[in-house]
C-alpha positions, -999 to 999 in steps of 0.1 A, spaced: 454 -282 -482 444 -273 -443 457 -305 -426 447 -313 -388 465 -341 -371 453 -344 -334 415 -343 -326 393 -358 -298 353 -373 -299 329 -385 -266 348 -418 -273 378 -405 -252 368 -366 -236 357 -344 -261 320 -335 -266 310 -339 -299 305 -375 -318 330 -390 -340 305 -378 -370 299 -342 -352 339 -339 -348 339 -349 -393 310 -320 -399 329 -296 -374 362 -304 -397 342 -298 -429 328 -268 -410 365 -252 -401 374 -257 -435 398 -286 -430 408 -311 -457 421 -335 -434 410 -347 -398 426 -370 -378 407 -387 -353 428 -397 -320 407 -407 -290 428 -417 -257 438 -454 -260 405 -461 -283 400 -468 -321 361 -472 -313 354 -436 -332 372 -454 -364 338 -464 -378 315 -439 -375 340 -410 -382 351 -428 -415 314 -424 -428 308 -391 -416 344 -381 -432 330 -397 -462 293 -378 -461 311 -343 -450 341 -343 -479 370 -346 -455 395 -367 -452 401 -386 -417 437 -403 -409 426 -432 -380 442 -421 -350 448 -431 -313 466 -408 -284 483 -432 -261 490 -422 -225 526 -432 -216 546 -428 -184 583 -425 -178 603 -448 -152 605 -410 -132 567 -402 -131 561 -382 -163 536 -379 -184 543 -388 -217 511 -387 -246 517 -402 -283 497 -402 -311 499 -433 -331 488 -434 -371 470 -458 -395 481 -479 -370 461 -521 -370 439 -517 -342 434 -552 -343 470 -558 -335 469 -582 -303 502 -563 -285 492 -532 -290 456 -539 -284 467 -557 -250 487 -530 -235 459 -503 -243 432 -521 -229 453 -530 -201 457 -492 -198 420 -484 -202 411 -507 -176 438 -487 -149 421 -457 -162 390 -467 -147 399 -481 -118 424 -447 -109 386 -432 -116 368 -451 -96 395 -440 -62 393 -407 -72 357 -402 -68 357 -422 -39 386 -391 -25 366 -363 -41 332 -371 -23 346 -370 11 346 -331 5 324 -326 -29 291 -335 -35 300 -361 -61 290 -397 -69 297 -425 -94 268 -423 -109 272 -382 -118 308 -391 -136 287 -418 -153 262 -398 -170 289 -373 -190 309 -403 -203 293 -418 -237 287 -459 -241 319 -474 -245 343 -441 -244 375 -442 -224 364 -428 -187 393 -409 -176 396 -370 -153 376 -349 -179 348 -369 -173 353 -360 -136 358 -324 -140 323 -321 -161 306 -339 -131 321 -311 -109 311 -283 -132 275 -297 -130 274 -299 -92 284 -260 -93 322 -268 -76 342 -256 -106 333 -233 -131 350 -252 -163 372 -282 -168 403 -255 -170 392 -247 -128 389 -283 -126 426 -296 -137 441 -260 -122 428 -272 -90 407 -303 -77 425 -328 -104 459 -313 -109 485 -341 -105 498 -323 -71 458 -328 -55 453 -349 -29 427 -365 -49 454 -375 -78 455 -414 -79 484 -426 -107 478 -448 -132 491 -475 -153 508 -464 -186 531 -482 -207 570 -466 -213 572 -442 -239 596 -462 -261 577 -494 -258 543 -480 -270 569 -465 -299 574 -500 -309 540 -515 -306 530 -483 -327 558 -497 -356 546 -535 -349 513 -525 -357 524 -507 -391 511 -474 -374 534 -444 -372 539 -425 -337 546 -391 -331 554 -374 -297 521 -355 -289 531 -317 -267 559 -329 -262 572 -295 -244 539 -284 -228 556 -271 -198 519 -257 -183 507 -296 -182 532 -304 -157 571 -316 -158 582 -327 -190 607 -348 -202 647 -346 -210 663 -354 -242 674 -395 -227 633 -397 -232 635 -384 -267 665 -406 -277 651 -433 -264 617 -431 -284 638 -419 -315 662 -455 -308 624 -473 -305 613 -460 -337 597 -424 -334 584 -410 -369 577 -371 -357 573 -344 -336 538 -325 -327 557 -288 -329 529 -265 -335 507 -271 -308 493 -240 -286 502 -256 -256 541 -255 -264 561 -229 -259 581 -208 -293 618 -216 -271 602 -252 -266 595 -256 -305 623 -239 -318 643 -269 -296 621 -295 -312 624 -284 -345 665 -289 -343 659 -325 -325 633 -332 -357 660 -320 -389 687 -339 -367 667 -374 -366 648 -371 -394 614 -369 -379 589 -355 -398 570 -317 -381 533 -318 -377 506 -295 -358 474 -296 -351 445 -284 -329 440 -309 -297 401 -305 -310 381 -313 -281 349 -297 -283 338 -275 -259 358 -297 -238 386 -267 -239 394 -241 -262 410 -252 -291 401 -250 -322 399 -269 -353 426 -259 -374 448 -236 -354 475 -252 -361 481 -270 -389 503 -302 -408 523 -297 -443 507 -318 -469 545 -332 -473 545 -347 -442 510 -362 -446 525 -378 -476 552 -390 -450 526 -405 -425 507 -425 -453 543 -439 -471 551 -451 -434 513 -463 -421 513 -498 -430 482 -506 -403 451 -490 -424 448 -468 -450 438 -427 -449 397 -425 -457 393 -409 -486 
């Protein structure tokens, strides 16, 4: 059973379709997909028919973009979650709509030295998909400023540019609970991804385990083996559940389906907890 927990369609920034992302899964030899667009469910649909034509099955997903009270990125992937649920649903839309004004200054920075406009960022982000910097860095790729979206966040959109413009994001601990209130279960997404920028201490991690945290996203490429080997202790002491997966984006970097992968056990986990809507089988 080859079992891949984190993957991303045109509805947030990746490339491919919510029904390419299925036949790519199918393609990799995956048995399970999970779908998990940034703060969207609006993949749900389309990827639960193609799951059904391509012979996989897809776990409905979200990755929610969090914030500490000290400035640090936190991401969390939610599970089976009720996208329907109106707290949950409020605090991600009031999220989506901070995302795109942040986007909105950023350009406005980035075309007083690039040649850049609105409408370019416009025309690499699909009909209703959550507009955020990887949209930005393929409008710079295709004005020839940056070679790839890597150049792009090493350099024009790292968080230390004078470009960056924050965002809102809810606490880490308080999407954890909207996650549970919506029956969905939430795991802490790269959690030691060192290379992204700073990442948090363990106050953060107790605080989302106090709020209700179900796992731990261990076997990610973008953590590193002393970073894993300190998650997989916290895990076994809390009784969070270990899952890894891919960070699928297309050929938006280069990860790849299923190079890292989730026990079937701890699938078994995610749908006993996931209350919110059912695996699609």
């Amino acid at each position: 059973m080859r079992i891949d927990l984190h993957a991303h369609s045109n509805i947030s920034d990746g490339t491919e379709t919510p029904a390419e992302v299925m036949a790519a899964a199918a393609a990799a030899g995956l048995n399970v997909i999970a779908l998990t667009d940034h703060d969207s469910t609006d993949g749900w649909a389309e990827a639960s028919r193609a799951a059904i034509d391509n012979g996989v099955a897809l776990v409905p997903g979200m990755e929610i973009s969090c914030r500490t009270e000290q400035g640090i990125s936190v991401h969390l992937l939610s599970y089976l979650h009720d996208p329907t649920h109106p707290g949950l649903l409020e605090e991600i839309t009031k999220a989506r709509d901070a995302r795109l004004t942040r986007a909105e200054r950023m350009v406005t920075l980035l075309a007083e030295d690039y040649p850049l406009t609105w409408d370019d960022v416009i025309h690499h982000v699909a009909p209703g998909a959550t507009l955020g910097r990887p949209h930005i860095a393929d409008a710079l790729v295709a004005a020839g400023v940056v070679a790839d979206r890597s150049e792009a966040f090493t350099s024009i959109l790292t968080s230390h540019s004078r470009y960056f413009v924050q965002h809102y994001a809810p606490e880490p601990a308080l999407a954890v609970e909207l996650v549970r209130d919506a029956g969905g279960v939430p795991v802490f997404a790269h959690p030691v991804a060192s290379a992204r920028g700073r990442v948090v201490g363990e106050s953060t991690y107790h605080d989302m385990i106090d709020a209700g945290l179900a796992g731990l996203e261990v076997n990610h490429r973008d953590n590193p083996e002393e970073g894993r080997e300190f998650l997989r202790k916290l895990a076994a002491q809390h009784g969070l559940v270990v899952t890894g997966s891919s960070d699928y984006h297309g050929l938006g970097k280069p990860n790849r389906l299923g190079e890292n992968l989730t026990a079937p056990d701890v699938l078994d986990r995610i749908e006993e907890l996931g209350t919110g809507t059912p695996v699609v089988r």
